[in-house]
C-alpha positions in Angstrom: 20.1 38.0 17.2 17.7 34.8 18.4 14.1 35.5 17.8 12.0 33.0 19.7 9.7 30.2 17.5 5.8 29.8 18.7 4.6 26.8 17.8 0.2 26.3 17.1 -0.6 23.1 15.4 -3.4 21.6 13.5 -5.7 22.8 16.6 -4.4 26.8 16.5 -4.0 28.8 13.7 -0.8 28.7 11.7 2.1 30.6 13.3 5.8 30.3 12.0 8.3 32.4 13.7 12.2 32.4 12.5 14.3 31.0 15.0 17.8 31.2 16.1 20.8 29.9 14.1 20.9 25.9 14.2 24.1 24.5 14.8 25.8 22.0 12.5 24.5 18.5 12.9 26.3 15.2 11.8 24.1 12.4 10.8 23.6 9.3 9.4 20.9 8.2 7.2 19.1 4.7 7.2 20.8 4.2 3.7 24.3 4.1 6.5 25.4 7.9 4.3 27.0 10.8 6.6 26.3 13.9 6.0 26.0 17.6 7.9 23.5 19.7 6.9 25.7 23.0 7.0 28.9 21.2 4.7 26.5 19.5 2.7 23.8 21.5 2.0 23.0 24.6 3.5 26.3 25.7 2.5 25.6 24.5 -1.0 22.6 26.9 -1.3 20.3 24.3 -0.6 17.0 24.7 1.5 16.6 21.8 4.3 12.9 20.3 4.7 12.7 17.8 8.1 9.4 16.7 9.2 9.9 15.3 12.4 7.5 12.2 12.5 7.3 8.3 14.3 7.0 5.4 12.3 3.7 4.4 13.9 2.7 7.7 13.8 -0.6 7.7 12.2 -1.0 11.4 10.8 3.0 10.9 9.7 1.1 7.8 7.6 -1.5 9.9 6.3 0.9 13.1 5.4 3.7 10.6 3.3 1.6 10.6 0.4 1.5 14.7 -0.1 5.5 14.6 1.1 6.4 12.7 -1.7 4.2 15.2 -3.9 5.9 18.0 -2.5 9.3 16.4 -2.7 8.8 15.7 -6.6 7.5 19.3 -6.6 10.9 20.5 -6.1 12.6 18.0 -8.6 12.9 15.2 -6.4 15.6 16.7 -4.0 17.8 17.2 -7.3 16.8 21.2 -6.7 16.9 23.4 -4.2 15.5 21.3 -1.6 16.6 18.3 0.5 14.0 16.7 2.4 14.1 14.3 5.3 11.9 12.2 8.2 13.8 12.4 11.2 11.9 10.1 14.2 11.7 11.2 17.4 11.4 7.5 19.1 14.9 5.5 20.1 13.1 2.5 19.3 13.1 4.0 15.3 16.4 2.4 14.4 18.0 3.5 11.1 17.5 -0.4 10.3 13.9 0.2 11.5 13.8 3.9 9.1 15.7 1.5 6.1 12.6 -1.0 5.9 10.1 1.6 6.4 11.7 3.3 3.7 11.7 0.5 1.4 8.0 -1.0 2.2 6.9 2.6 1.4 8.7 3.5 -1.9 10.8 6.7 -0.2 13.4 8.3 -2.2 14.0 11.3 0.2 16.6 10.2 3.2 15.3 9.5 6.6 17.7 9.2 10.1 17.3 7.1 12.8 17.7 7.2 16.6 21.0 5.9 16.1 22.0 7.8 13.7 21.6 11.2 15.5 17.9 11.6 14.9 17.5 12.1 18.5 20.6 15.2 18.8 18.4 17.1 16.0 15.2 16.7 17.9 16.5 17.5 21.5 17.8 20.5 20.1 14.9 21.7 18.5 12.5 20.9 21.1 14.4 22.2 24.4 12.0 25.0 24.8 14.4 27.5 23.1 12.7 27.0 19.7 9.1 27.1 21.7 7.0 24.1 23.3 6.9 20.6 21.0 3.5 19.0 21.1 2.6 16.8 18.4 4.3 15.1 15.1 4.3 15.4 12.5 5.9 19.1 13.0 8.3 20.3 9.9 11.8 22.4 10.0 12.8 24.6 7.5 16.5 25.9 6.9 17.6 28.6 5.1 21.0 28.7 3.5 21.7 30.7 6.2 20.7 28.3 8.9 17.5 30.0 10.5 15.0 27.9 11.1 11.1 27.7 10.7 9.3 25.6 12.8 5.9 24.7 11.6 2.3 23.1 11.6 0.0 23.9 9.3 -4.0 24.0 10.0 -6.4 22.0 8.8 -5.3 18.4 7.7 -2.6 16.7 5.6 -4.0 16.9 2.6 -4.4 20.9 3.1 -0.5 21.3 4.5 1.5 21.6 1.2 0.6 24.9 -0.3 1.5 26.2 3.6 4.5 24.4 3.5 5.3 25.6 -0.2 5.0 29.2 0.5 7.8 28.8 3.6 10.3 27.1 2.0 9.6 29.3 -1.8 11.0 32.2 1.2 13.3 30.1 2.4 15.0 29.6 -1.0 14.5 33.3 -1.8 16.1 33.6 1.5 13.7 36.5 2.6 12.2 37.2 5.9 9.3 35.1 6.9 6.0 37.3 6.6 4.6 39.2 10.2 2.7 36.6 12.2 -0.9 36.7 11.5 -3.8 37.9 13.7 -4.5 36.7 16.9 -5.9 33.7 16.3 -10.1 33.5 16.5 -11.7 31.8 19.8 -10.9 28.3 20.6 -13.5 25.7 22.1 -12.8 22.0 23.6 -14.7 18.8 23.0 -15.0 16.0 25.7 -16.9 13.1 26.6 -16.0 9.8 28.2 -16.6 6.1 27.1 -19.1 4.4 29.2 -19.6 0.6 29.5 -23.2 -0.7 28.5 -24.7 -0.1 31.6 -23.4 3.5 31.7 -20.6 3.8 33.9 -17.5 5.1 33.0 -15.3 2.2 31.3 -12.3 0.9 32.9 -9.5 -0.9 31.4 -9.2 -4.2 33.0 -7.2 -7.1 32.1 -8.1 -8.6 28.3 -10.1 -5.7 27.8 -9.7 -4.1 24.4 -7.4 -0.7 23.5 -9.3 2.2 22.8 -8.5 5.3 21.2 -10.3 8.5 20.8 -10.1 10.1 17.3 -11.1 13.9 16.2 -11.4 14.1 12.6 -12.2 16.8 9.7 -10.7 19.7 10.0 -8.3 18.9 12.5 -6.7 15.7 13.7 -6.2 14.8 17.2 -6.1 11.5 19.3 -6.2 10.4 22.6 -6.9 7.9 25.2 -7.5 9.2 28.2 -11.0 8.7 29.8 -12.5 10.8 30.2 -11.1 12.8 27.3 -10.7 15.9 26.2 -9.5 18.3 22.7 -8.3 22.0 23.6 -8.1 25.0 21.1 -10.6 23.7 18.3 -11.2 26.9 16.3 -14.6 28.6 16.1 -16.2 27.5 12.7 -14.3 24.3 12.4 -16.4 21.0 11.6 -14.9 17.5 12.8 -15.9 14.2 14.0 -15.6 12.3 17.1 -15.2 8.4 17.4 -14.2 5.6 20.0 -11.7 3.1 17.9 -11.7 -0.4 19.2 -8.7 -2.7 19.0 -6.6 -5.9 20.3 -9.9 -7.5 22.1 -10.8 -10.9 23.1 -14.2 -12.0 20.8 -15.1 -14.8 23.1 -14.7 -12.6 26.5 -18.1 -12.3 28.4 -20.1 -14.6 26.3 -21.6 -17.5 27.8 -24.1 -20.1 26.7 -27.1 -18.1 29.3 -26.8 -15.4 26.4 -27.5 -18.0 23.5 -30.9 -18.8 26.2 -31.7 -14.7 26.3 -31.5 -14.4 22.9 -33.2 -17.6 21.7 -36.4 -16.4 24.2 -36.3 -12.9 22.5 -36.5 -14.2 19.0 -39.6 -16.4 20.0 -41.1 -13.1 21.8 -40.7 -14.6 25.5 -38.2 -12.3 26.7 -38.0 -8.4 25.5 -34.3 -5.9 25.0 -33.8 -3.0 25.8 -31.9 -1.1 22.8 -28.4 -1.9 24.2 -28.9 -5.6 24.6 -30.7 -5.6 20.6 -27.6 -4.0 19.6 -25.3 -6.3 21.3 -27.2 -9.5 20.5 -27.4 -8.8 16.8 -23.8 -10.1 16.4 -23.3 -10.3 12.7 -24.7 -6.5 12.2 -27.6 -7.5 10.0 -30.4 -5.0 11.6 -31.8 -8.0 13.2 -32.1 -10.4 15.5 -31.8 -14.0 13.8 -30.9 -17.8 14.8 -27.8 -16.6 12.7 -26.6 -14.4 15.5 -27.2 -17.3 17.7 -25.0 -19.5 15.8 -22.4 -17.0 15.4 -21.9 -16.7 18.7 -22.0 -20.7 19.7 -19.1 -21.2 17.4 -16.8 -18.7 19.2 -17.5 -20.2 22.3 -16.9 -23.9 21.1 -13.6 -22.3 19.2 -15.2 -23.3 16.0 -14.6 -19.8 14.8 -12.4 -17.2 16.2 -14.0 -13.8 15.3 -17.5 -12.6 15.7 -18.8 -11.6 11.7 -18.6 -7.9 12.9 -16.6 -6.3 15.6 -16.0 -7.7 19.1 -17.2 -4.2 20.2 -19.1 -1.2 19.4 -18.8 2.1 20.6 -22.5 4.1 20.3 -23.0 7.7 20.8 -24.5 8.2 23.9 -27.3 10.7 22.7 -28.7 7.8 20.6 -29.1 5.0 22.8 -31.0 8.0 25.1 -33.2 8.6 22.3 -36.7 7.0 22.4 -37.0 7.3 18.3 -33.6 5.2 17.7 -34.1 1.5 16.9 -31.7 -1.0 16.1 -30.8 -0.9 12.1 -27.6 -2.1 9.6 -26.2 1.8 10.6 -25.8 2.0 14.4 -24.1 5.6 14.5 -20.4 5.0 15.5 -19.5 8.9 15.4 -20.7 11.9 16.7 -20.7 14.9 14.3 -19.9 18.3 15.5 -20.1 21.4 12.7 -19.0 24.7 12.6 -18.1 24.7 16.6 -19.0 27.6 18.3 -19.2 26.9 22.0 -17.7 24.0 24.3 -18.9 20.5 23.8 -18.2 18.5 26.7 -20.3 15.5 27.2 -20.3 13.9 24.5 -20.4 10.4 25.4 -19.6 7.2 23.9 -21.4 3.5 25.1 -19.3 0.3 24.4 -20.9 -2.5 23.7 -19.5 -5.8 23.8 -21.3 -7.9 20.9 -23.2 -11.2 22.1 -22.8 -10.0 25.4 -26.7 -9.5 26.9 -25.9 -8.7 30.5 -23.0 -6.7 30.6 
């Protein structure tokens, strides 16, 4: 009889729902092995574990750790257990899979697109099995072929006792315990990256990539702008940041800022707290003839990286706040605990480093 699968990840309370019957797969593994998983193990009385993941996926990067722990946990697949990482992405070649594999130390097998990773993950994410958000998400298999679809709460580092208790019922091959409780109210968070002058940010051309990060009790990213995280629990705490990345050092910066700057140190010009934090380049606290020279090197290409970041992304609430000054710990997060209500403007500034009138 199919039984449908609800999926909640990290952001909803954990829900795990047996599915229908999974049909046989064929695959190949990055070491070039075929297998199925009903003649090879499933009819052999062994469990199947898949976490279905991305090599560049970055919570995948920060789970592999506490996979391996759980994999040795159940004698290193030499038990009742075979584990695998099975991408989602066609560019995730099994060649691609083999030197992931090898540059992180994996005994358990992983499959590439070509070698039918992509067959497993249509079928499980076609909407009969529930909607497929987010990776990594993790398939269990009985010996009798029903599957659990999962995401624990919380973070990676919490998701292995979860995991642990599903597939202990898997091998006891026992029913899956009645879902919990409706899950407890959910809030969102959202804010949008301004430039310095507080405008929303737009990406031009040679501007830098930014992603939005929620972090702590749940783990979410985006980058959208403005942005926004659904279904954040009630009571959960987490942090929000702007990450910066692939920018140009030298873009903007002119020798008129090396003038501004020099006139400020000698008390002939005066900053606002935006330009004092973009014209202390090296991060010091201060303003020095060191930030000056920093900054004349990258634009004679003497040097080809500012002694800090290019950028810096400020919580709005502290440039607006007439007590902040500039210091060695700018704020470069904005701290949100135990949520109880929406938080939706919660802003970020960028600031581009040596950069006085942006």
């Amino acid at each position: 009889m199919n039984r449908y699968l609800i999926f909640l990840f990290s952001i909803l309370p954990l829900l795990s729902l047996k599915a229908q019957t999974s049909p046989e797969f064929e695959l190949i593994n990055s070491d070039g092995d075929v297998f199925k998983i009903y003649e090879d193990y499933l009819d052999q009385d062994k469990v199947v574990f898949i976490e279905f993941m991305f090599i560049s996926c970055p919570f995948c990067t920060q789970y592999l750790p506490h996979m391996k722990d759980l994999y040795e946990s159940y004698d290193s697949g030499n038990g009742d257990v075979e584990f695998f990482k099975i991408t989602i992405m066609g560019g995730d070649t099994n060649s691609k899979m083999a030197d992931y594999k090898t540059q992180n130390e994996i005994d358990f097998q992983l499959v590439g697109s070509d070698g039918g990773a992509l067959d497993i993950f249509t079928e499980y994410s076609n909407g009969s099995y529930g909607d497929f958000f987010s990776t990594p998400t993790f398939a269990i298999l009985d010996t009798e072929g029903e599957v659990t679809l999962m995401r624990p709460p919380g973070n990676a580092a919490t998701w292995n006792p979860v995991l642990k208790d599903s597939i202990d019922a898997a091998i006891a091959n026992i029913s899956t315990p009645p879902p919990p409780p409706p899950p407890a109210p959910t809030y969102s968070i959202g804010g949008s990256i301004l430039s310095a002058n507080g405008q929303i940010w737009e990406a031009v051309p040679n501007s830098p990539n930014i992603v939005i990060a929620l972090t702590g009790d749940t783990s979410l990213l985006t980058t959208n702008n403005p942005f926004v995280f659904e279904g954040i629990k009630e009571g959960m705490n987490v942090e929000v940041s702007a990450m910066v990345s692939q920018d140009n050092p030298v873009e903007g910066l002119t020798t008129f800022d090396l003038v501004l700057i020099s006139q400020y140190i000698l008390s002939i010009g005066d900053f606002n707290l935006v330009q004092q934090i973009a014209a202390d380049v090296n991060c010091s606290g201060t303003i020095t003839t060191f930030d000056i020279i920093s900054i004349r090197q990258l634009i004679l290409y003497l040097s080809e990286n500012l002694p800090c970041q290019s950028y810096i992304s400020v919580p709005e609430s502290f440039l607006n706040d007439p007590n902040s000054i500039l210091s060695k710990s700018i704020p470069d997060k904005i701290i949100l605990n135990n949520i109880d209500t929406d938080h939706i403007n919660q802003n970020f500034n960028l600031i581009k480093k040596g950069n006085i009138n942006q």
